[in-house]
C-alpha positions in Angstrom: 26.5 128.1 100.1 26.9 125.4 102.4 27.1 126.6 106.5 29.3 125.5 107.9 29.2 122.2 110.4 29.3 124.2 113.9 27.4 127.1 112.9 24.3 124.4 114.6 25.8 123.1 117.4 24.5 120.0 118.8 22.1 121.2 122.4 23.7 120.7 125.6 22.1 118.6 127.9 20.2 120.6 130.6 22.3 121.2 133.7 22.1 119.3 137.0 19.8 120.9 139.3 21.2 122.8 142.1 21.4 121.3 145.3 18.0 122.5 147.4 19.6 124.9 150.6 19.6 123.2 154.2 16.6 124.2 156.5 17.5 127.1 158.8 17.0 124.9 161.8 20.1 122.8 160.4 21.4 126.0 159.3 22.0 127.7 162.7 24.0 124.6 164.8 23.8 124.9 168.7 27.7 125.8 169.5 26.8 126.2 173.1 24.2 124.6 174.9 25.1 126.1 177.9 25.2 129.7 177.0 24.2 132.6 179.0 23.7 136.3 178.5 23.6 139.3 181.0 22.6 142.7 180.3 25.1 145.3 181.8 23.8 148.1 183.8 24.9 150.5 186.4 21.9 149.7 189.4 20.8 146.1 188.0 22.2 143.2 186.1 19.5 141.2 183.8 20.7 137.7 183.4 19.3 134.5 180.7 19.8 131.7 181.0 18.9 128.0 178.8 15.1 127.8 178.8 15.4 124.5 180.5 18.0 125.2 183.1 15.6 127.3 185.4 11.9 127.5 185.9 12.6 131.2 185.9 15.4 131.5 182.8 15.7 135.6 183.3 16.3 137.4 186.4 16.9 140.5 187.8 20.3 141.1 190.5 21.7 144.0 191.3 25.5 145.6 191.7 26.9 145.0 194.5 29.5 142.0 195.2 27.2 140.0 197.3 24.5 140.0 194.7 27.2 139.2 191.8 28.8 136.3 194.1 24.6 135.0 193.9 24.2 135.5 190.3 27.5 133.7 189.7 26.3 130.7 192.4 23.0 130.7 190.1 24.5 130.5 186.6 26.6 127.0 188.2 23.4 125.7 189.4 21.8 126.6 185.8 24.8 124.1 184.1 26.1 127.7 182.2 29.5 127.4 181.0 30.3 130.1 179.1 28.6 133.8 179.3 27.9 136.3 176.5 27.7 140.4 178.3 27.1 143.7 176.5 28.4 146.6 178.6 29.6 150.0 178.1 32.1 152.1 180.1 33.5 149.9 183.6 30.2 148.3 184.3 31.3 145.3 183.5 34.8 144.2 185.1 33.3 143.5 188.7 31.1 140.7 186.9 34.0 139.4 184.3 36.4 139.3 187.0 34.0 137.2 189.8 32.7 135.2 186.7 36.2 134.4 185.1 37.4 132.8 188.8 34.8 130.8 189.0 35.6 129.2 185.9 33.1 130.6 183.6 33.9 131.2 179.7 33.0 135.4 179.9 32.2 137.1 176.2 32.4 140.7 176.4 31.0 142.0 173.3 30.3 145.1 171.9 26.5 146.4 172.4 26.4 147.6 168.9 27.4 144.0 167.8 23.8 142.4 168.6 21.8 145.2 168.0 22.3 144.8 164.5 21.6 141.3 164.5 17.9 141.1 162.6 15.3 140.2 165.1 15.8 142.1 168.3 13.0 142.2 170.5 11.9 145.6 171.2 12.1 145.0 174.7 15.3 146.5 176.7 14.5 143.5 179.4 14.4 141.0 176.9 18.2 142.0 175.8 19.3 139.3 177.8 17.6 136.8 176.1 18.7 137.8 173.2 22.1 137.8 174.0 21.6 134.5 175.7 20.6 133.3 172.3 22.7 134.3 169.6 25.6 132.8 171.8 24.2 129.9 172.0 24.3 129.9 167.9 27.9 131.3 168.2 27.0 134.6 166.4 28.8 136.7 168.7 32.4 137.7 169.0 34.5 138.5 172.1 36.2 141.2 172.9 39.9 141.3 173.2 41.1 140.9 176.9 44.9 140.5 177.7 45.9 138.3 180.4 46.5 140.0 183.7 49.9 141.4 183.7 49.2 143.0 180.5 46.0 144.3 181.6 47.8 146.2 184.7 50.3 147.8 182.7 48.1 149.0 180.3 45.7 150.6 182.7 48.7 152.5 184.1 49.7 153.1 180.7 46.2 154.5 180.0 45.9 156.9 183.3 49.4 158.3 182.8 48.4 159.6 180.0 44.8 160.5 181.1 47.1 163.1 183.4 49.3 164.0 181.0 46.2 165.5 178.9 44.8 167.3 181.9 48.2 168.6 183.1 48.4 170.2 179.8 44.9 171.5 180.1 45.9 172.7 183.5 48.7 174.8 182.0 47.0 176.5 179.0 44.3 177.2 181.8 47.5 179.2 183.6 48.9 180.8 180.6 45.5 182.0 179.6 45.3 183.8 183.1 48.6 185.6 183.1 47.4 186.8 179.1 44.5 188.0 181.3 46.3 189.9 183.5 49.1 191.4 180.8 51.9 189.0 182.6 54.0 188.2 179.7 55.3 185.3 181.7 55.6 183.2 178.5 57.7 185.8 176.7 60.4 185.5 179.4 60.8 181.9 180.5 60.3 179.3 178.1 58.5 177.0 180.3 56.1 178.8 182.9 55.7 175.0 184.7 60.1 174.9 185.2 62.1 175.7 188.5 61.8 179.5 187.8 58.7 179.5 186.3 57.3 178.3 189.3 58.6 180.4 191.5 57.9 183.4 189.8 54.0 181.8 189.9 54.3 181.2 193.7 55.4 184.5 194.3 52.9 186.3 192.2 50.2 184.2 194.3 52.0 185.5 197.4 51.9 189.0 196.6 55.3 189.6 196.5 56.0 190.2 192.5 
C-alpha cells in the first residue's frame, strides 16, 4: 500500500531565535533623578537623598515645625523634586503639608508597599534609602489625596462619625447600668437618651426618683 504524500511532511525550518532580554541596568530606567525618601516617625524623621546631591545623602531631623521647615530648606538645596514617604497613623501630614507648599512632588505610600519589594536592607535606618531608591526607578505608587476642600469635609465626615460610635458606646454603657440596678428604664421609654428619658436619668442622679 502506498502512504500517502503528507503522512512525511517536508521539516520546518528551525525557528528564529528569540530575542536575547535587555540588561537589568536598561531594564530599570531612572524616572526621577531627583527623588527623595523619608522615613516617618513619631520623635525623628530619616531623610535620603541622590548620592550626589549631598556629601551626607541621609540625615536625621526631628518633629517639630522648625526642624521640618530645615529639612524642607535641605531637600531644595539637594535639587529634590519629588519625595517618596512611608508613614502610618498622622505622622505624616505636618511634613506633606510643609513639603507640598514648597512645591515639592510628595508620595505617600503605603509601608507595606516597599517592604515587599525584594532586596530590603535589614536596616530600619537604611529605610530611607531604600525608599529614596525605588522612587527614583518609579516602583512606588502614591496614595490617594483629595484636593483641600475635599479633604476638610471628609475629616469632618470621618469624626462625626467617630462620635456617633462612641455616643452609642456611651449609651449601652447607661443601659447596662440601670440592668444593674433592676431600672427597667428601657421597658418604659423607648429611647432612654429622649426628653423624658433624660430627665428621668437626671433625676435618678439627683436622688429624687
Amino acid at each position: 500500500m502506498t502512504p500517502h504524500k503528507d503522512a512525511f511532511p517536508a521539516p520546518r525550518p528551525p525557528a528564529p531565535p528569540l530575542p536575547q532580554p535587555s540588561l537589568l541596568s536598561e531594564a530599570l530606567q531612572v524616572c526621577h533623578p531627583h527623588a527623595a525618601g523619608i522615613d516617618i516617625g513619631e520623635a525623628a524623621h530619616w531623610v535620603a537623598v541622590p548620592p550626589g546631591g549631598d556629601p551626607h545623602p541621609v540625615r536625621r531631623f526631628g518633629t517639630f515645625t522648625a526642624d521640618l521647615e530645615v529639612l524642607a530648606d535641605w531637600l531644595l538645596d539637594c535639587g529634590v523634586t519629588t519625595v517618596a514617604m512611608a508613614s502610618t497613623g498622622v505622622y505624616w501630614i505636618p511634613v506633606f503639608e510643609i513639603l507640598e507648599a514648597r512645591g515639592v512632588q510628595v508620595l505617600l505610600i503605603d509601608p507595606r508597599q516597599a517592604k515587599r519589594a525584594p532586596g530590603r536592607p535589614k536596616t530600619d535606618r537604611l529605610d530611607c534609602k531604600w525608599l529614596q531608591r525605588l522612587h527614583t526607578y518609579g516602583l512606588l505608587a502614591g496614595a490617594f489625596r483629595p484636593d483641600d476642600q475635599v479633604g476638610v469635609r471628609r475629616g469632618s465626615l470621618r469624626h462625626r462619625q467617630m462620635l456617633l460610635t462612641s455616643a452609642a458606646h456611651h449609651i449601652q454603657h447607661m443601659q447596662k447600668a440601670l440592668q444593674q440596678m433592676n431600672l427597667k428604664l428601657t421597658q418604659v421609654v423607648s429611647d432612654i437618651t429622649g426628653a423624658t428619658g433624660m430627665a428621668i436619668l437626671r433625676a435618678i442622679i439627683a436622688g429624687d426618683a
